[in-house]
N, CA, C and O atoms as a GROMACS GRO file, in nm:
protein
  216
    1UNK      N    1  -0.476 -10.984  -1.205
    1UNK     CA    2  -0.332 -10.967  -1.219
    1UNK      C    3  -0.294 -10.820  -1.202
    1UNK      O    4  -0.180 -10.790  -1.167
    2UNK      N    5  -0.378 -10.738  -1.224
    2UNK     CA    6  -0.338 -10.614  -1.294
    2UNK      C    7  -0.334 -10.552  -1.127
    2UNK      O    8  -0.236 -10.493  -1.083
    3UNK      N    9  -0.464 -10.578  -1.044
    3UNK     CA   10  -0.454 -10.556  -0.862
    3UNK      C   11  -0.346 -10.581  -0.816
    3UNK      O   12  -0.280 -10.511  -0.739
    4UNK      N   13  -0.316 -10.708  -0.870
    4UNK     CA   14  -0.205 -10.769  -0.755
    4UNK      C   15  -0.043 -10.694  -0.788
    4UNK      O   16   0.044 -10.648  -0.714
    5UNK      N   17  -0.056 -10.708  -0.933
    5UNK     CA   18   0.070 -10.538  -0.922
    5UNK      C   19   0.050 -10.446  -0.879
    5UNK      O   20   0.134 -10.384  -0.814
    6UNK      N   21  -0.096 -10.397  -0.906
    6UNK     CA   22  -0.094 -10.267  -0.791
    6UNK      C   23  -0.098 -10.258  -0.646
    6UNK      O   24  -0.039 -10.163  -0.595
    7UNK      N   25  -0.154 -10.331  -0.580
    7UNK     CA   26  -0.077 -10.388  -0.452
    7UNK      C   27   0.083 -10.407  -0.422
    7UNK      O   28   0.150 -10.352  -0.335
    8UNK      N   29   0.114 -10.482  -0.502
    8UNK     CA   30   0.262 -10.510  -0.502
    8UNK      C   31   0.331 -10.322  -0.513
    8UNK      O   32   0.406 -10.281  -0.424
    9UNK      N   33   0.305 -10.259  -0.593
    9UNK     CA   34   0.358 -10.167  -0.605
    9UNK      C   35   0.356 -10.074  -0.494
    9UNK      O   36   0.450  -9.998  -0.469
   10UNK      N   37   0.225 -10.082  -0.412
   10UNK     CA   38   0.228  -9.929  -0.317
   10UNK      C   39   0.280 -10.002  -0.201
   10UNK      O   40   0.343  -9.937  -0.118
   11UNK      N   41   0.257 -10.172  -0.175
   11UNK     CA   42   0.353 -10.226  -0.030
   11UNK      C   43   0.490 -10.153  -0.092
   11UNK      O   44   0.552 -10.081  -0.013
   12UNK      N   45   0.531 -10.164  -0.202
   12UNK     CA   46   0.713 -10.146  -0.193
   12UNK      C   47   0.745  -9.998  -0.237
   12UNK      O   48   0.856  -9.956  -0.270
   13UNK      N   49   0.595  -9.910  -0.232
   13UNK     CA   50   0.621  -9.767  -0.265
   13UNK      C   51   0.618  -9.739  -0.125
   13UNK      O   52   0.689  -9.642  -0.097
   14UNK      N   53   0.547  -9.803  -0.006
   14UNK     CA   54   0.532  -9.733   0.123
   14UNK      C   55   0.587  -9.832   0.216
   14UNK      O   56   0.532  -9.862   0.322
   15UNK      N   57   0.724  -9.892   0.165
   15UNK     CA   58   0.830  -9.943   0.241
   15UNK      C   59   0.964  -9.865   0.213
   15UNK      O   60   1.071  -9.851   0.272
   16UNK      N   61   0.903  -9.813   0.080
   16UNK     CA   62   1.064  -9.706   0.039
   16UNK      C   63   1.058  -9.572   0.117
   16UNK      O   64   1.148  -9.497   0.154
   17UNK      N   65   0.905  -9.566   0.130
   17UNK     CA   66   0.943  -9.423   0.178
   17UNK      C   67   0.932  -9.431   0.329
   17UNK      O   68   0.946  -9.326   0.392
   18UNK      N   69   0.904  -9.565   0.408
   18UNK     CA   70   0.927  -9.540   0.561
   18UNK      C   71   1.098  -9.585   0.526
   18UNK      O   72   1.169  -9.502   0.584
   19UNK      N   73   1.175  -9.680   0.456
   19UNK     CA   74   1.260  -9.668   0.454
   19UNK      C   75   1.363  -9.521   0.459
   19UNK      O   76   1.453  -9.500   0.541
   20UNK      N   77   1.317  -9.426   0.342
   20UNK     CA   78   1.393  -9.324   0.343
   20UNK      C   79   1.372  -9.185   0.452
   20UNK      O   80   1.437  -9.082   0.471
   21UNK      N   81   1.236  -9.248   0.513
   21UNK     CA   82   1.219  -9.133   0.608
   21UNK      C   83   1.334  -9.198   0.771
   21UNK      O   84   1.395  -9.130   0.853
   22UNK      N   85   1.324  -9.305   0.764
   22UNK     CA   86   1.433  -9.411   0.869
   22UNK      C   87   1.567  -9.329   0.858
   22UNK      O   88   1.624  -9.270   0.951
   23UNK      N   89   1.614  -9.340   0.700
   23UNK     CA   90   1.753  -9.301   0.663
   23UNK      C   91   1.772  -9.183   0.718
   23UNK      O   92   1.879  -9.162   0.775
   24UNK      N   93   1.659  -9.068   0.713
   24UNK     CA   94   1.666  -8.884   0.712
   24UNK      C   95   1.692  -8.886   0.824
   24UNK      O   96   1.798  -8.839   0.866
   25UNK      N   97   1.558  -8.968   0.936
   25UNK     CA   98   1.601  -8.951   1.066
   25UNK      C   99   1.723  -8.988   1.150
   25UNK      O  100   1.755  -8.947   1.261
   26UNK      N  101   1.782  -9.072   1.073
   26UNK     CA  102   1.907  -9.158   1.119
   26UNK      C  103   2.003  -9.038   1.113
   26UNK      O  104   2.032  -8.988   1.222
   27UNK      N  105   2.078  -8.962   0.957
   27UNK     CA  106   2.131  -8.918   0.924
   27UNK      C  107   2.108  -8.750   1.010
   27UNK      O  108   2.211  -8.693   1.046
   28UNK      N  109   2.002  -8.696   1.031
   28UNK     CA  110   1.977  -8.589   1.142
   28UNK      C  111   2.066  -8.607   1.245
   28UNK      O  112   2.172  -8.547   1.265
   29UNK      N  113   1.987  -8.743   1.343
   29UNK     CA  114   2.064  -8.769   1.437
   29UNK      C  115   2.205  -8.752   1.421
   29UNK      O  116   2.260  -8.652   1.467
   30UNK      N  117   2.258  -8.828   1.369
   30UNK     CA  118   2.415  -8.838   1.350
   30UNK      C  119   2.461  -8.701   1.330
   30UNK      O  120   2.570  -8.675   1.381
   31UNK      N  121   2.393  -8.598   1.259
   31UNK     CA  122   2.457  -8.442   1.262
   31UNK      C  123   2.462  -8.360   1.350
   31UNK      O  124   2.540  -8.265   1.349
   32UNK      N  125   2.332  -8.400   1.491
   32UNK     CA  126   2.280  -8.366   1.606
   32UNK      C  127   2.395  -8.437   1.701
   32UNK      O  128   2.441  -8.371   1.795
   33UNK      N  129   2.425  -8.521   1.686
   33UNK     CA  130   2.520  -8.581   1.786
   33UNK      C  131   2.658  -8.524   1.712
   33UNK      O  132   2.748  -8.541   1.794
   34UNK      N  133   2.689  -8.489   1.644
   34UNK     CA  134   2.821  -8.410   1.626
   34UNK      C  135   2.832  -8.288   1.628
   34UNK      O  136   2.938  -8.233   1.596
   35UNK      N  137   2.719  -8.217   1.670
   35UNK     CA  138   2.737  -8.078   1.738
   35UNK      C  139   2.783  -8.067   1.815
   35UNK      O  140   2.803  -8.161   1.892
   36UNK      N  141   2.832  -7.925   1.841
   36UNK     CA  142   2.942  -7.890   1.924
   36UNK      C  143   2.867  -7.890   2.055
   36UNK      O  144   2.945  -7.896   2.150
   37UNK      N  145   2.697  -7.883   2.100
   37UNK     CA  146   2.638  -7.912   2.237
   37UNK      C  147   2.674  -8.043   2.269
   37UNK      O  148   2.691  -8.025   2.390
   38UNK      N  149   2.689  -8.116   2.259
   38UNK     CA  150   2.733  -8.238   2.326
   38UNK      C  151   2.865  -8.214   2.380
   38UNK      O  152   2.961  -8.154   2.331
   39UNK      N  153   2.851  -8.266   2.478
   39UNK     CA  154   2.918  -8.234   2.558
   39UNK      C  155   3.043  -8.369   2.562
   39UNK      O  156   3.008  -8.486   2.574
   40UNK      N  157   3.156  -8.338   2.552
   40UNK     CA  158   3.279  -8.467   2.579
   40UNK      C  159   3.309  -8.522   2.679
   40UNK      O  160   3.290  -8.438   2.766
   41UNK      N  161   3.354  -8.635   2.737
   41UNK     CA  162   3.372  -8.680   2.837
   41UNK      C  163   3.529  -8.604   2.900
   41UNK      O  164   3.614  -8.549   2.829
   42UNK      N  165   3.533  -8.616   3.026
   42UNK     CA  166   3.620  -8.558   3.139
   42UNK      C  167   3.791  -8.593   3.103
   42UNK      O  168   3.795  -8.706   3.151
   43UNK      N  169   3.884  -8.576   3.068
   43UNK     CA  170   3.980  -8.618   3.101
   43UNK      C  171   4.040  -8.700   3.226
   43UNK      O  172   4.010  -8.649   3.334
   44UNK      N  173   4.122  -8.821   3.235
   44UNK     CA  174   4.101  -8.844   3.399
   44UNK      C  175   4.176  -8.710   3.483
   44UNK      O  176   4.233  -8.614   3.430
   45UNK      N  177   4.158  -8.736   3.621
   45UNK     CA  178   4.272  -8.637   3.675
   45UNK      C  179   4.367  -8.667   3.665
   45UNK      O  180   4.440  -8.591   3.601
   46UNK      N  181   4.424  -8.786   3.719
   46UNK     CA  182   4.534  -8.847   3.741
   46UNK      C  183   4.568  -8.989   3.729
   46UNK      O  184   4.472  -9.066   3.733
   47UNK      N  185   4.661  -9.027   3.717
   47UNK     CA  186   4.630  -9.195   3.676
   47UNK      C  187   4.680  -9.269   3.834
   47UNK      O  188   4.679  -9.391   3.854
   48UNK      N  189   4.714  -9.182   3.919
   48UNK     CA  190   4.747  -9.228   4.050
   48UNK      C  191   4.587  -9.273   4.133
   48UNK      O  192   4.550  -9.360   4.212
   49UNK      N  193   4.539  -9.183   4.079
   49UNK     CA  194   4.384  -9.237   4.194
   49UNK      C  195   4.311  -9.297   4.083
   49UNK      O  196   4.301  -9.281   3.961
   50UNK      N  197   4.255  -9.385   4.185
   50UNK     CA  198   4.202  -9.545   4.123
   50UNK      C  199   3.974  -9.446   4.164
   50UNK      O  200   3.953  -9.337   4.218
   51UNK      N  201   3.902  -9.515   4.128
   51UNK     CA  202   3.755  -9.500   4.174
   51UNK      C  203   3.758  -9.537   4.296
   51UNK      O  204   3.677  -9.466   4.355
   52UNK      N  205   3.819  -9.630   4.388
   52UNK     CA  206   3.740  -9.714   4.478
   52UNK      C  207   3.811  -9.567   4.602
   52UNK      O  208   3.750  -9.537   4.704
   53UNK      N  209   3.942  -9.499   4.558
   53UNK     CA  210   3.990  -9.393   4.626
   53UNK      C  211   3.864  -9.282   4.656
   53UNK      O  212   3.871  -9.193   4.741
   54UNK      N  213   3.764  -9.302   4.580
   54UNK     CA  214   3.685  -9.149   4.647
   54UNK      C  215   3.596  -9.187   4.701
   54UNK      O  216   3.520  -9.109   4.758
   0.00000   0.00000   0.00000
């Protein structure tokens, strides 16, 4: 009995922590993509020219 909690314990100690290392990397990203290097998309030129025009 006493194994099988300790088993039980380190599967859900080393699911928390790939969990929270998931979260860090997630949350990086998301601060990396709201830097000011990314670059924004184009304004159109004009709403008179269509794509198939160039």
């Amino acid at each position: 009995m006493i194994i099988r909690q300790a088993l039980n314990f380190t599967v859900h100690m080393a699911a928390g922590m790939a969990f929270g290392a998931l979260a860090i990397a997630a949350c990086k990203a998301m601060k990396r993509r709201q830097d000011d290097h990314w670059k924004h998309s184009a304004p159109p030129e004009s709403g008179e020219e269509t794509v198939e025009a160039r």
